[in-house]
N, C-alpha and C positions, 0 to 999 in steps of 0.2 A: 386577627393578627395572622400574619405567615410565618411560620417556622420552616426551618431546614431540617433535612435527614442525610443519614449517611449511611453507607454497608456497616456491618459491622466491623473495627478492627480488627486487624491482624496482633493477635497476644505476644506480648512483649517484645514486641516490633519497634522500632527509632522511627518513626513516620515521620518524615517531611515535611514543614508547614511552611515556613518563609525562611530564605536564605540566615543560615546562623539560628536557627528556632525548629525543633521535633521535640514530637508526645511519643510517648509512652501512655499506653489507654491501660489503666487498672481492670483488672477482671471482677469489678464490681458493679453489674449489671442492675437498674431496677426503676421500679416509677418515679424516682427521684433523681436518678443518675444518671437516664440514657445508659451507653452501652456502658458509661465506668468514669472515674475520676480521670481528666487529662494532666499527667506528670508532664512538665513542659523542660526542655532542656534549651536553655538560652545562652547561647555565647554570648561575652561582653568583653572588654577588655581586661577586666579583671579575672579569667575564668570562664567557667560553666557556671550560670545559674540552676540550681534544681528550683520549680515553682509548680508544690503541690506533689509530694510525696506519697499522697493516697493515704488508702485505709489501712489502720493496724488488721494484721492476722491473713496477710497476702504477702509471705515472704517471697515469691516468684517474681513480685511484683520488684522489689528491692535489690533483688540480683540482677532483674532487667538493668534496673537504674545504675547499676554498678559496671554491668558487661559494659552497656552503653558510654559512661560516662567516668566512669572510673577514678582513677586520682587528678582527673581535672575539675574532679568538682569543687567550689570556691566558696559557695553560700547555700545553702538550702532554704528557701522563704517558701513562706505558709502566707495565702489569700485570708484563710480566716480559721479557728479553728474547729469546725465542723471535722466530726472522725473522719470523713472521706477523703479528708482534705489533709488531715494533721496528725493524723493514726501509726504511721510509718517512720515518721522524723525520728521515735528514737533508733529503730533500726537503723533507718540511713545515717542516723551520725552517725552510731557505734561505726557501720561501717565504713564510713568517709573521713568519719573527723573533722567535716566541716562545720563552720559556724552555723547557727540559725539565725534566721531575721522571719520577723513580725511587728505586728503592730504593739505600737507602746504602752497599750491597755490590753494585756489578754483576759479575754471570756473565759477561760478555763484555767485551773490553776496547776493541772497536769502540760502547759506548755507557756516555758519563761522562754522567749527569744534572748541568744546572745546577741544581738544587733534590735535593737529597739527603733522601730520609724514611726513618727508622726506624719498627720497633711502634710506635702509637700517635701519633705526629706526624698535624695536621691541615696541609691546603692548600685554601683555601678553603672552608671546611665542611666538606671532605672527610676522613673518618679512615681512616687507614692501616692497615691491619694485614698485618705477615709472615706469610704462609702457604706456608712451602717445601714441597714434597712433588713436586708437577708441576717447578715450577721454584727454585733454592734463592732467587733474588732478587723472587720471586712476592712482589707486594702484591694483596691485596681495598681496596678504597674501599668507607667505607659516611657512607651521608649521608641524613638526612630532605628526605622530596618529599613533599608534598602532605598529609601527616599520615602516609604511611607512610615505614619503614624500607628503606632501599634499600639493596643489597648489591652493587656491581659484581665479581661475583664470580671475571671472567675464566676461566681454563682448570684453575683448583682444583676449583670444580664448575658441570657444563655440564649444562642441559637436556635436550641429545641424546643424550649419552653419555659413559660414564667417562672420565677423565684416563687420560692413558699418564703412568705413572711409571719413567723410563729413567736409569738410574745411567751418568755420576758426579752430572751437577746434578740430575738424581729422585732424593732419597730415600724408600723406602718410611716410616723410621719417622718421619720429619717431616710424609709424608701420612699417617698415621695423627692427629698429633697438630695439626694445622691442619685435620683435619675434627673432630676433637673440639670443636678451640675454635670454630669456627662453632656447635656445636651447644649451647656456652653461650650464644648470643646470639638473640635474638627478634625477626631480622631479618623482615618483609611478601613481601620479594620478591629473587632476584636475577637479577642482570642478565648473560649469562657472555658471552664473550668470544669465541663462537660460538653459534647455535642463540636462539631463543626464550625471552622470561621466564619464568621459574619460580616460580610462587607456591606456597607450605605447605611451602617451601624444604627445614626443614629436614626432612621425613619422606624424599626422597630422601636427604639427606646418612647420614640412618641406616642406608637402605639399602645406601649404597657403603661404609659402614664394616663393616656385616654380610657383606658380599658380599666383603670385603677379607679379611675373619678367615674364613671360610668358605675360600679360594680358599690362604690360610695353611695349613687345616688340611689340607688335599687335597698340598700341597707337602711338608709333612710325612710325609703316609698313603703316597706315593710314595717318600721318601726311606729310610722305614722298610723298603723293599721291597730296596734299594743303593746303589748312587755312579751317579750319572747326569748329564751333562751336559743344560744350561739347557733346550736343544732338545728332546730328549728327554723332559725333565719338562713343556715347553710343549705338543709333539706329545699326551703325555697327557692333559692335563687343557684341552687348547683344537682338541681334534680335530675340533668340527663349525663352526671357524672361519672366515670369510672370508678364502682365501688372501691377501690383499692386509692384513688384519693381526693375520698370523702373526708377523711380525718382530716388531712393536710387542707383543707378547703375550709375546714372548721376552722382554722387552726389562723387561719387568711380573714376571716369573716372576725375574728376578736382581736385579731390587731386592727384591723379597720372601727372597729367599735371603741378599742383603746384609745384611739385617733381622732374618734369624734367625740368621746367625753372630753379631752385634752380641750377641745375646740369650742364647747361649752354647748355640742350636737345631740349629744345620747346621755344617757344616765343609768345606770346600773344601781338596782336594785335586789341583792343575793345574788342568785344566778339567769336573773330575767333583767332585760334591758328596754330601753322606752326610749321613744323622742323625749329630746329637753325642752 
C-alpha cells in the first residue's frame, strides 16, 4: 500500500483544506496518531461544524478551537468516541455551549450526544454513515464542497496508515464491511481524522481490503501449522515490525481470528487457537 506524509503542522494553526473546511492538528503526536488528532472546522449553512475536538488534557488545544472559531460554533460531532477524538468535547461545550452530535449507540458511557444520528441521517448537509470496524460507534460524514464529494472519513480510512482494529469495540467483520460500502460510493476525496487528504480515495480503500484478506489467509496458513496463541501468530507474520506496534498488531491478529470463528474458520481453545 502507499501512504502519504506531511511536514509537520503548524500548532494551533486554522490550516486550510477545501474552501469552507480548516484543521486545527491537536499536539498529540504518536504511533497511532501521526502528528495529532485533525479538529476539522466546517462551515454549513447552519454554522461552523466542530468535527473531532481532540484529546482531554490539551487545553491549548481548546482555545485554539475557540480563537479560531468562537461563537460561530453551531454543533460539535464526534467520529467515534476514541479519547483522541472525544476527550475535549466537554471543554468545548463548557466553552461554546454548543450542542453535540454522535452516533445513536455510544461506546462509552462518559459521552451521551445531544443530537443522536443513525445510517444515513443528515446534520446540516452533512450525511452520516455507520462505519463500525475501527470503532463500533464510528460515523464518516460525507458532504458536497466546492463541486466535489467530501468524505470526513476519520480513523476508518486514514492517509497515513491502517486503522488498528482491537476487539471488543473493533470488529474485524464490520471493518471488512464498511470498507466495502465506501467502495460503493464515488466519493473526490477524504478527509481522516489524522494525517493528510487523500484523493482517488478509493484505490487505497481496495488496497486495505486486499491487504486485509491477504493478512486472513497468512492467519489461516499458520493455524493450519497448530493451536497457537495471538502472540505467537502476530510474532509470525509481523516479525520485521516497529516494536512500538507490536501490541496493536496483536490486537489486529484477534479481531481477525474473532472473524474467522464467527465464520466457522478458527476455534479457540483457552488462550490457543487452531483451524476449524
Amino acid at each position: 500500500m502507499s501512504f502519504l506524509t506531511e511536514p509537520e503542522p503548524e500548532r494551533g494553526a486554522n490550516l486550510p483544506v477545501m474552501p469552507g473546511i480548516s484543521r486545527i492538528v491537536a499536539n498529540n503526536p504518536g504511533p497511532m496518531t501521526y502528528f495529532g488528532t485533525n479538529t476539522y472546522l466546517i462551515g454549513t449553512a447552519e454554522g461552523l461544524v466542530v468535527l473531532d475536538p481532540g484529546p482531554e488534557g490539551h487545553p491549548e488545544h481548546v482555545d485554539a478551537i475557540m480563537r479560531h472559531a468562537g461563537d460561530r460554533i453551531a454543533y460539535i460531532a464526534v467520529s467515534h468516541t476514541h479519547h483522541d477524538h472525544v476527550g475535549a468535547v466537554p471543554a468545548l461545550q463548557e466553552a461554546s455551549g454548543a450542542p453535540t452530535v454522535g452516533f445513536q449507540h455510544s461506546a462509552i458511557e462518559a459521552f451521551d450526544p445531544d443530537i443522536k444520528l443513525g445510517h444515513g441521517d443528515s446534520l446540516a448537509g452533512m450525511l452520516a454513515l455507520h462505519t463500525p470496524g475501527h470503532a463500533s460507534d464510528h460515523l464518516c460524514f460525507a458532504l458536497p464542497v466546492a463541486g466535489e464529494k467530501v468524505l470526513f472519513s476519520a480513523d476508518h480510512v486514514m492517509s497515513w496508515s491502517t486503522s488498528i482494529v482491537s476487539p471488543p469495540g473493533g470488529d474485524m467483520r464490520d471493518y471488512f464491511a464498511s470498507l466495502n460500502l465506501l467502495l460503493q460510493r464515488d466519493d473526490d476525496v477524504y478527509l481522516p481524522g489524522h494525517g493528510p487528504p487523500l484523493r482517488d480515495p478509493r484505490t487505497l480503500v481496495r488496497a486495505m481490503l486486499t491487504h486485509r484478506v491477504i493478512r486472513e489467509q497468512a492467519i489461516a496458513r499458520k493455524l493450519g501449522e497448530g493451536s497457537f496463541d495471538t502472540y505467537t501468530i502476530m510474532d509470525a507474520l509481523y516479525s520485521q515490525l516497529n516494536p512500538r506496534l507490536r501490541k496493536a498488531a496483536e490486537r489486529n491478529v484477534l479481531a481477525h481470528l474473532l472473524k474467522m470463528e464467527a465464520e466457522g474458520l478458527a476455534v479457540r481453545e483457552g488462550e490457543l487457537w487452531r483451524a476449524a
